[in-house]
mmCIF file of the N, C-alpha and C atoms, coordinates in Angstrom:
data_MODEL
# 
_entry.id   MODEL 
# 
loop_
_atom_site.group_PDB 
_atom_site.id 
_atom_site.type_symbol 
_atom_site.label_atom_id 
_atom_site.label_alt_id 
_atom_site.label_comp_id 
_atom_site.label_asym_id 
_atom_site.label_entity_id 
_atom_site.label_seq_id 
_atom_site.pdbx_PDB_ins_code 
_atom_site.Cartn_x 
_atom_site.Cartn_y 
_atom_site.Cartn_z 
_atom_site.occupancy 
_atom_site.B_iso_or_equiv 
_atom_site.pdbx_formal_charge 
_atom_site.auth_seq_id 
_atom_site.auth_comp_id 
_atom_site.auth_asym_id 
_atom_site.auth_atom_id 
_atom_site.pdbx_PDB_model_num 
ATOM 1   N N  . UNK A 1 1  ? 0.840   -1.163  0.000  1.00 0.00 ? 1  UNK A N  1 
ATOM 2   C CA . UNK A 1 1  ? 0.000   0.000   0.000  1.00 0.00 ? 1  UNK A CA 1 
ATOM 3   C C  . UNK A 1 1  ? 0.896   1.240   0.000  1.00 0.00 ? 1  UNK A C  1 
ATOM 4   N N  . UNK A 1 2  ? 0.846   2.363   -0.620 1.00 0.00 ? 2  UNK A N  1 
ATOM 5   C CA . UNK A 1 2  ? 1.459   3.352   -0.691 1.00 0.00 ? 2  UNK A CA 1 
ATOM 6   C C  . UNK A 1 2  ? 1.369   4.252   0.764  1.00 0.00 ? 2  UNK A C  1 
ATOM 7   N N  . UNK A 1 3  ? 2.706   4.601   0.801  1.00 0.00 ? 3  UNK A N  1 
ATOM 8   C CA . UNK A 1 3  ? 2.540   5.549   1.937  1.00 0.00 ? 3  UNK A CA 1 
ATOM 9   C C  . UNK A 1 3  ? 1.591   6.553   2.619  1.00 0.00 ? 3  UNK A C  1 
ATOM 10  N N  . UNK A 1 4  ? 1.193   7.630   1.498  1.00 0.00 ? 4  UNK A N  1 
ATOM 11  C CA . UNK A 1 4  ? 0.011   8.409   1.947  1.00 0.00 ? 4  UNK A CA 1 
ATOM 12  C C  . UNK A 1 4  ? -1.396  8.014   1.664  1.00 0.00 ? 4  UNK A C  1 
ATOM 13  N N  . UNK A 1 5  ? -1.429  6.578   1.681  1.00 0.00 ? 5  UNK A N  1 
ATOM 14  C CA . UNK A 1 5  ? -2.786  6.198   2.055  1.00 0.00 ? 5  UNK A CA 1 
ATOM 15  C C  . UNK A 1 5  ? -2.675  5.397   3.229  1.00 0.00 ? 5  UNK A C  1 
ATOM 16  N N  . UNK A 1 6  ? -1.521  4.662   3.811  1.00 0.00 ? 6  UNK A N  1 
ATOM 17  C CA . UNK A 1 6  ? -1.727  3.766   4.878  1.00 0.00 ? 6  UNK A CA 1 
ATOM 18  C C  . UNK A 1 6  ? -2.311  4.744   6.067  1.00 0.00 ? 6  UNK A C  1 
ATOM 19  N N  . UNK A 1 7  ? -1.778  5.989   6.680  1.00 0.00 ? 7  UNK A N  1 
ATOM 20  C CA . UNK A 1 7  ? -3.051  6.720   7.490  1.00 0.00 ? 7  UNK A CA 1 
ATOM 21  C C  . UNK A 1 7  ? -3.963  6.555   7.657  1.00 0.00 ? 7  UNK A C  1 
ATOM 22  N N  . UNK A 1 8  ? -5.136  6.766   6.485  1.00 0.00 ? 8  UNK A N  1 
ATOM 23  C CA . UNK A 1 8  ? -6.213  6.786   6.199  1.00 0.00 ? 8  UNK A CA 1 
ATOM 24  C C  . UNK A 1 8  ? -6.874  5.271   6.850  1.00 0.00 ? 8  UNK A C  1 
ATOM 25  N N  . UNK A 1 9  ? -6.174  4.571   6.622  1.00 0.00 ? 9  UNK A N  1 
ATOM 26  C CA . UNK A 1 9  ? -6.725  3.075   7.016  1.00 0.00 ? 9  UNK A CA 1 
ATOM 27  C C  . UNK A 1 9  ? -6.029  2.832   8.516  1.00 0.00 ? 9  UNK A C  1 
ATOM 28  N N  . UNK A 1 10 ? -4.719  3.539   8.896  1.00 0.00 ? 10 UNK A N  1 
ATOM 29  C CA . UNK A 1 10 ? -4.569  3.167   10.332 1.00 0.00 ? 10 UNK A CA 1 
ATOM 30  C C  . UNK A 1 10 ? -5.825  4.013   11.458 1.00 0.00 ? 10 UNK A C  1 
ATOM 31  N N  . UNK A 1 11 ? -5.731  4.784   10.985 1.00 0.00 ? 11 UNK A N  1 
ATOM 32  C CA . UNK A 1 11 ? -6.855  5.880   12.331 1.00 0.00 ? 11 UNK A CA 1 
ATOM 33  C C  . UNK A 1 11 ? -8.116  5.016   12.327 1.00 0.00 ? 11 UNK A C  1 
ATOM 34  N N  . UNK A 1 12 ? -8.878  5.021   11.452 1.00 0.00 ? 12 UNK A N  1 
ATOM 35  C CA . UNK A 1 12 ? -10.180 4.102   11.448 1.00 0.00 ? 12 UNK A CA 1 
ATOM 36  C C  . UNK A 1 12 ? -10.106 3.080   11.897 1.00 0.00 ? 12 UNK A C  1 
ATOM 37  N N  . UNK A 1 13 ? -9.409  2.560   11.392 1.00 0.00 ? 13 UNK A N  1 
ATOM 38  C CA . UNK A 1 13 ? -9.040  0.785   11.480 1.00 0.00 ? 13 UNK A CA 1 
ATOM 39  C C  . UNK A 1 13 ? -8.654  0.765   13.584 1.00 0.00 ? 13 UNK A C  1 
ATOM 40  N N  . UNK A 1 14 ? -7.329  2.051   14.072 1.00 0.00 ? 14 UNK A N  1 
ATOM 41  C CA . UNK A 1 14 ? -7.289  1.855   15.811 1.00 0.00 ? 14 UNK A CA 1 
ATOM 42  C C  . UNK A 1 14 ? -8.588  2.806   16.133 1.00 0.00 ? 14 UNK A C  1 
ATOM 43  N N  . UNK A 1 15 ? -9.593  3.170   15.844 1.00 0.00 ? 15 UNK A N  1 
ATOM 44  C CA . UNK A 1 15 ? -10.738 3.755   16.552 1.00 0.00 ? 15 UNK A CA 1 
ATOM 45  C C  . UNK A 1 15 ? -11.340 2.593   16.931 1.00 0.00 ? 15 UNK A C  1 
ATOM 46  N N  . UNK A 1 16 ? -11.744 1.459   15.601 1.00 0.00 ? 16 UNK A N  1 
ATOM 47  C CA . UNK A 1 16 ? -12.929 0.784   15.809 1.00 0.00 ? 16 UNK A CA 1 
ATOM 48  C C  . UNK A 1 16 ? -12.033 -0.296  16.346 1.00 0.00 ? 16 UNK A C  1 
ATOM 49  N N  . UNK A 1 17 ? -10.801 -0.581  16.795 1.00 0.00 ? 17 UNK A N  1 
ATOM 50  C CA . UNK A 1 17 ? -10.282 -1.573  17.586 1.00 0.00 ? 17 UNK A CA 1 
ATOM 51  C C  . UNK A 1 17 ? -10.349 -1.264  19.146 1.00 0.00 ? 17 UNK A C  1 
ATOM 52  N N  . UNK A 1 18 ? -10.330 -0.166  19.124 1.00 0.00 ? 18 UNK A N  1 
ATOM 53  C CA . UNK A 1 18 ? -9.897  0.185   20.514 1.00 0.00 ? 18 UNK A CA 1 
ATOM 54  C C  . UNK A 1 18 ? -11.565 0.254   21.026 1.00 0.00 ? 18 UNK A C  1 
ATOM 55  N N  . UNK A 1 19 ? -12.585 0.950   20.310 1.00 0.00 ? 19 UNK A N  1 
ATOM 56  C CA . UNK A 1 19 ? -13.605 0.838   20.634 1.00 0.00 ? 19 UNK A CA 1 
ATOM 57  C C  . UNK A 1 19 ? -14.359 -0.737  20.878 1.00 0.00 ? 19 UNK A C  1 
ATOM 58  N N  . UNK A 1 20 ? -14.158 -1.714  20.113 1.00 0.00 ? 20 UNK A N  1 
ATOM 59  C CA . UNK A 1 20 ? -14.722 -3.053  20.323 1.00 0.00 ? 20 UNK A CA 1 
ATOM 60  C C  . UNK A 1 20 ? -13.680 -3.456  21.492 1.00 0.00 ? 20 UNK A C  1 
ATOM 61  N N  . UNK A 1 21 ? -12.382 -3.227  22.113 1.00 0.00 ? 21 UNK A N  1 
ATOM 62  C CA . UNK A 1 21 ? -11.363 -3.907  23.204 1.00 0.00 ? 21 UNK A CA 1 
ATOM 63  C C  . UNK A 1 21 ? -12.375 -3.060  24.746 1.00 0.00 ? 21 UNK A C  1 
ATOM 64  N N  . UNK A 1 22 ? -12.687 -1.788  24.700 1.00 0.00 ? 22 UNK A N  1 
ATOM 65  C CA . UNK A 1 22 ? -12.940 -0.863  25.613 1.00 0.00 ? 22 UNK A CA 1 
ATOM 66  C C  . UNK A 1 22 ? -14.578 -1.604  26.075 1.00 0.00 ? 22 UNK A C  1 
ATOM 67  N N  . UNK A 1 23 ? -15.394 -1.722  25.052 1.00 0.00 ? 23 UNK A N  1 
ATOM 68  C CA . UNK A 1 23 ? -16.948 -2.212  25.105 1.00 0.00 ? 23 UNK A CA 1 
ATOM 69  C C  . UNK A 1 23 ? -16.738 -4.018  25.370 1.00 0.00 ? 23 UNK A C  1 
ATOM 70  N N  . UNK A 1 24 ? -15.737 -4.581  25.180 1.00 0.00 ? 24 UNK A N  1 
ATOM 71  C CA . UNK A 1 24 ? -15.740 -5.477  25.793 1.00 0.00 ? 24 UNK A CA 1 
ATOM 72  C C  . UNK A 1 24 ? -15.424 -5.954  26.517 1.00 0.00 ? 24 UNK A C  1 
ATOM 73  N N  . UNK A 1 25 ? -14.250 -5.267  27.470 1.00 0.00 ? 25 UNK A N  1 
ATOM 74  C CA . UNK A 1 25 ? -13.575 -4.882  28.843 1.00 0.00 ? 25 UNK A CA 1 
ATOM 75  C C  . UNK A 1 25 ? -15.062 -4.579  29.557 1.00 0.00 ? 25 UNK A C  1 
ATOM 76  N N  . UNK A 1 26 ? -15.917 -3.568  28.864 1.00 0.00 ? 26 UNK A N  1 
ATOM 77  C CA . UNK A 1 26 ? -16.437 -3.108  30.095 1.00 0.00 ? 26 UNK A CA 1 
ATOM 78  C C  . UNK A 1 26 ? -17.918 -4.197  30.098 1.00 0.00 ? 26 UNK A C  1 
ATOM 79  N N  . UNK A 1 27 ? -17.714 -4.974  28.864 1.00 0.00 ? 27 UNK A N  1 
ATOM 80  C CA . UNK A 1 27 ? -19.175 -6.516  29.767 1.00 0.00 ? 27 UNK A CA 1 
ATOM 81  C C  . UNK A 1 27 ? -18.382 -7.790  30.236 1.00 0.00 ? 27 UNK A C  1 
ATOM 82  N N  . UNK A 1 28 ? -17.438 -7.437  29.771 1.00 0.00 ? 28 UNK A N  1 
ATOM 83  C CA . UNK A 1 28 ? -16.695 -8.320  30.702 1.00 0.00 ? 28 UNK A CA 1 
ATOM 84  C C  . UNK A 1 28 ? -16.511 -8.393  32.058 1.00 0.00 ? 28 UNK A C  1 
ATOM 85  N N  . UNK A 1 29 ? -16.501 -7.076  32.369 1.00 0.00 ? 29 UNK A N  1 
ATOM 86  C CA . UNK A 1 29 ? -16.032 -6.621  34.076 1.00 0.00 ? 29 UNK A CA 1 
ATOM 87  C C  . UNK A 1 29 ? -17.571 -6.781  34.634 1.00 0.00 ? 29 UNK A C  1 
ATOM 88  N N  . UNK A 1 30 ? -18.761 -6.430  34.133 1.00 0.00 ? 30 UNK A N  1 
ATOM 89  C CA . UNK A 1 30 ? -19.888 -6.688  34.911 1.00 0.00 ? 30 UNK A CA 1 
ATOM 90  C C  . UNK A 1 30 ? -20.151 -7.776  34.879 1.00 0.00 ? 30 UNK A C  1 
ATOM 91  N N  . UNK A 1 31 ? -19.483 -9.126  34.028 1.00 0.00 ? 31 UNK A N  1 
ATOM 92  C CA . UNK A 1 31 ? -20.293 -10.305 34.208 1.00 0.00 ? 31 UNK A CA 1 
ATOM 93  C C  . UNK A 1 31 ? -19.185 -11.307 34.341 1.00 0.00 ? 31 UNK A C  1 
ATOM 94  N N  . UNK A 1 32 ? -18.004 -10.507 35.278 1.00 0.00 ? 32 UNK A N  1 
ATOM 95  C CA . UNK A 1 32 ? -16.131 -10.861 35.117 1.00 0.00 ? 32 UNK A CA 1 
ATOM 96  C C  . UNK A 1 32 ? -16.922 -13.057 35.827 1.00 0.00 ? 32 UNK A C  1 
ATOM 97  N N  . UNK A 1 33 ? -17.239 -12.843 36.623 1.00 0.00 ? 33 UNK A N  1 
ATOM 98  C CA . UNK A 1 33 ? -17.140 -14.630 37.332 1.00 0.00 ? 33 UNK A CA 1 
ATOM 99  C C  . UNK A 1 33 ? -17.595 -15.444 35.972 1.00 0.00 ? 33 UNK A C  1 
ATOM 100 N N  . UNK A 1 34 ? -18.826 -14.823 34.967 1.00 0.00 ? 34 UNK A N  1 
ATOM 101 C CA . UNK A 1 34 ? -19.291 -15.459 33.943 1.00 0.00 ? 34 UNK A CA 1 
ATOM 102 C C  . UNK A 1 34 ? -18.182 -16.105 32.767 1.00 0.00 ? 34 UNK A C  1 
ATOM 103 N N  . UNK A 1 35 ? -17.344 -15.268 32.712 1.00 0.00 ? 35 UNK A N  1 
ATOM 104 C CA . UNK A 1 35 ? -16.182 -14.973 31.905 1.00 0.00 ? 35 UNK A CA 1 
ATOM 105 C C  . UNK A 1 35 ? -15.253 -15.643 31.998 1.00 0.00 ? 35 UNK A C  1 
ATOM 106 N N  . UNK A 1 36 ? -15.122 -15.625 33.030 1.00 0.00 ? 36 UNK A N  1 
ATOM 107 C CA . UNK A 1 36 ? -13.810 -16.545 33.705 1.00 0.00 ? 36 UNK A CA 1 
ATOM 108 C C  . UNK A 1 36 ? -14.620 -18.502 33.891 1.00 0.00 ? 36 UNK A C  1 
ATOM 109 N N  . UNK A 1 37 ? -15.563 -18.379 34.067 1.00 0.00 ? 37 UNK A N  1 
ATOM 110 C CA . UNK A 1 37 ? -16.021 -20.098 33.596 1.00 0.00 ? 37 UNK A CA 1 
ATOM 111 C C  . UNK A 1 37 ? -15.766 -20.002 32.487 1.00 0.00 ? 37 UNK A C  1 
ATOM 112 N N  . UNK A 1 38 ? -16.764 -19.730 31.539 1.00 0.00 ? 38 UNK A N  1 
ATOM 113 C CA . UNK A 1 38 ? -16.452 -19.799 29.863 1.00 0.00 ? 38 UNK A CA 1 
ATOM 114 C C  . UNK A 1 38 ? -15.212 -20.060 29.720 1.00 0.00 ? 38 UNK A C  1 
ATOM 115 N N  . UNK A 1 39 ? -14.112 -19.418 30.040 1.00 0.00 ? 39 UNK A N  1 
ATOM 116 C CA . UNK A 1 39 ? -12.704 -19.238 29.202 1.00 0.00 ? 39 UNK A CA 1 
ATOM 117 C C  . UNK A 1 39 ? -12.346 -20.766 29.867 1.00 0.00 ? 39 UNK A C  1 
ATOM 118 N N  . UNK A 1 40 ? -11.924 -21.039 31.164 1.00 0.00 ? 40 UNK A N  1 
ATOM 119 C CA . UNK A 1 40 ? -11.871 -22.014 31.979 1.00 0.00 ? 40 UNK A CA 1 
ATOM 120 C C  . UNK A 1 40 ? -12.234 -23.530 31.249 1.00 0.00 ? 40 UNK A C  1 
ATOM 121 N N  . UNK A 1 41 ? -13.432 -23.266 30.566 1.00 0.00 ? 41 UNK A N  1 
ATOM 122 C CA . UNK A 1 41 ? -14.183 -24.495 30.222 1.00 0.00 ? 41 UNK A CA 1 
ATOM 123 C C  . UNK A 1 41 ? -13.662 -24.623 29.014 1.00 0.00 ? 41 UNK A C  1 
ATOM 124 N N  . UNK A 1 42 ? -13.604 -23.640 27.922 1.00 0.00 ? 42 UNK A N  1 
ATOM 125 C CA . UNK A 1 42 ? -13.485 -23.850 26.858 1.00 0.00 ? 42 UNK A CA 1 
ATOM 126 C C  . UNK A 1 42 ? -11.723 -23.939 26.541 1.00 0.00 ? 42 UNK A C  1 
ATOM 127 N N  . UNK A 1 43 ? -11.294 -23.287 27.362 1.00 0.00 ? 43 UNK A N  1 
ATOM 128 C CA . UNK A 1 43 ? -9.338  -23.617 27.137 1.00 0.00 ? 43 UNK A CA 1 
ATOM 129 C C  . UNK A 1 43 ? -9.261  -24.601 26.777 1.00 0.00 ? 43 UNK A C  1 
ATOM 130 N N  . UNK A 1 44 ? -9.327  -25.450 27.012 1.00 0.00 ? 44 UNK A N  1 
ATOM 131 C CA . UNK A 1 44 ? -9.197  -27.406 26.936 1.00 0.00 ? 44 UNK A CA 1 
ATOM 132 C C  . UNK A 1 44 ? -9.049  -27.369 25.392 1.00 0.00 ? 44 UNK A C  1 
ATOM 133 N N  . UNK A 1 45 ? -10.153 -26.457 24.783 1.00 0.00 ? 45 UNK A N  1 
ATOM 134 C CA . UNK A 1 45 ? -10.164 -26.593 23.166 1.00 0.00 ? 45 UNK A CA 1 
ATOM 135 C C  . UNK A 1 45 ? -9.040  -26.038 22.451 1.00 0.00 ? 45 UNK A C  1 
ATOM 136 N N  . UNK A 1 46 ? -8.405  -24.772 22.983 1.00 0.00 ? 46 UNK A N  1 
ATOM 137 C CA . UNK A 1 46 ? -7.418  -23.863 22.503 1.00 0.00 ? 46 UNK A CA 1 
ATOM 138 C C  . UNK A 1 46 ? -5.755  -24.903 22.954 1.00 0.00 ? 46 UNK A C  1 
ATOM 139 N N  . UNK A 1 47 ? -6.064  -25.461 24.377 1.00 0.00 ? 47 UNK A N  1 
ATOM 140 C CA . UNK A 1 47 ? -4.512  -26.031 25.013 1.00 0.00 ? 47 UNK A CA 1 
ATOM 141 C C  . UNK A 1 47 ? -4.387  -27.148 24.033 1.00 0.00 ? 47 UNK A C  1 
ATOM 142 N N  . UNK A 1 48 ? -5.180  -28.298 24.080 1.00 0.00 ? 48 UNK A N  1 
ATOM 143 C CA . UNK A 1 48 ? -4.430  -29.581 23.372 1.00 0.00 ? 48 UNK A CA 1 
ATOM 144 C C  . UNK A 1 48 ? -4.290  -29.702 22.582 1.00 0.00 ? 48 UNK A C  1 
ATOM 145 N N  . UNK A 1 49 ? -4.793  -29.021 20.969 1.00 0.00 ? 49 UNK A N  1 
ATOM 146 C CA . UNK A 1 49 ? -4.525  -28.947 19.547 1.00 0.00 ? 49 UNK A CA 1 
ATOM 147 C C  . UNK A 1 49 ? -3.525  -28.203 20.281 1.00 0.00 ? 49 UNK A C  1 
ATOM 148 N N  . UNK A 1 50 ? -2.832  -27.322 20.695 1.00 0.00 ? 50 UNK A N  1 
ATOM 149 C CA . UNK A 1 50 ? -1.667  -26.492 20.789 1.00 0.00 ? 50 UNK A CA 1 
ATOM 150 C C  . UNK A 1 50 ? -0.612  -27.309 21.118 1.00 0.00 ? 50 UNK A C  1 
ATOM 151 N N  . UNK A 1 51 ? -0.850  -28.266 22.125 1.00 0.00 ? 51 UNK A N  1 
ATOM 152 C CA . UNK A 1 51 ? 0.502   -28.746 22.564 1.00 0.00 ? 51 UNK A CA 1 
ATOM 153 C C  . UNK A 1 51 ? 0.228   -29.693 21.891 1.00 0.00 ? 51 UNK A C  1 
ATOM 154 N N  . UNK A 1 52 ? -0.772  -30.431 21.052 1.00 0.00 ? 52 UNK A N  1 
ATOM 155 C CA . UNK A 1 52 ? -0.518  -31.712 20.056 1.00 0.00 ? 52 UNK A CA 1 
ATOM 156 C C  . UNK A 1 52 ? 0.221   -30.733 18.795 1.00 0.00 ? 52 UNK A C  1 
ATOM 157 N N  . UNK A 1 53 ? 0.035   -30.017 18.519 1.00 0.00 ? 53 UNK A N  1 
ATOM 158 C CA . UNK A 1 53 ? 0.981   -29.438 17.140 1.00 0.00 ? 53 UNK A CA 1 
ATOM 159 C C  . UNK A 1 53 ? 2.076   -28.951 17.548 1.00 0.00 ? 53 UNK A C  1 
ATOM 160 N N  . UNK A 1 54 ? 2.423   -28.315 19.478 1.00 0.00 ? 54 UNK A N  1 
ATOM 161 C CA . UNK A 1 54 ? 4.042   -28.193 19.023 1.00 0.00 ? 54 UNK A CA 1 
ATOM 162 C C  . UNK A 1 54 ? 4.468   -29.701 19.269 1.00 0.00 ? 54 UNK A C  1 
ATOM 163 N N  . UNK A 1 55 ? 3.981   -31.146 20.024 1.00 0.00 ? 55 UNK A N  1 
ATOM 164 C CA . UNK A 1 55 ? 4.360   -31.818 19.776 1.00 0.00 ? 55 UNK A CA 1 
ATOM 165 C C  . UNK A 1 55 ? 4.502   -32.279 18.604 1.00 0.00 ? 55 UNK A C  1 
ATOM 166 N N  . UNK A 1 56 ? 3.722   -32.692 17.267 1.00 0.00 ? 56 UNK A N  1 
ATOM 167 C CA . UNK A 1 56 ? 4.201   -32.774 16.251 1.00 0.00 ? 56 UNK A CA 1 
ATOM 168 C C  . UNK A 1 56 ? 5.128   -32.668 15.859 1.00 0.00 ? 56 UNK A C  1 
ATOM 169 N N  . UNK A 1 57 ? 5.553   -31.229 15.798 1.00 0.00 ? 57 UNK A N  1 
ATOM 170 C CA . UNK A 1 57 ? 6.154   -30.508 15.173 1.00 0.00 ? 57 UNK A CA 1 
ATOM 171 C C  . UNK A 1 57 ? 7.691   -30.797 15.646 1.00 0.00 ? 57 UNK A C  1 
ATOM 172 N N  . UNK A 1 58 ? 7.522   -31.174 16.902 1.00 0.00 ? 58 UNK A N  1 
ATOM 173 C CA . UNK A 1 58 ? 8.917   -31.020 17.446 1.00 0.00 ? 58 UNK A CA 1 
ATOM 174 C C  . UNK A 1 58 ? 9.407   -32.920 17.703 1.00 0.00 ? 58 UNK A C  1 
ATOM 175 N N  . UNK A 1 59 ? 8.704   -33.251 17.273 1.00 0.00 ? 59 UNK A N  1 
ATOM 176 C CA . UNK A 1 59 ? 9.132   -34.774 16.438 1.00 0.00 ? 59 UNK A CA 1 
ATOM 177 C C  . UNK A 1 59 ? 9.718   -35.105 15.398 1.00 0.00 ? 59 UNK A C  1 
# 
């Protein structure tokens, strides 16, 4: 992408990031115990494909 257009796409692009991180910090924090099961429960899905592929990998 050319220089004097990458701007144009960084400002927009960190508004609506920072705005979806800020709005979801803040339902997160009112429903923080809810949050913390979910993640808890569902890790299991994110950990063992992870450590089965760096095992793979490192075979």
């Amino acid at each position: 992408m050319p220089c004097p257009r990458l701007p144009g796409f960084i400002g927009p692009g960190r508004t609506v990031r920072g705005t979806v991180v800020v709005l979801a910090g803040y339902a997160a924090g009112t429903s923080y115990a809810q949050v913390q099961r979910s993640l808890l429960r569902y890790s299991a899905f994110v950990v063992v494909p992870a450590v089965a592929l760096v095992a793979w990998l490192v075979r």
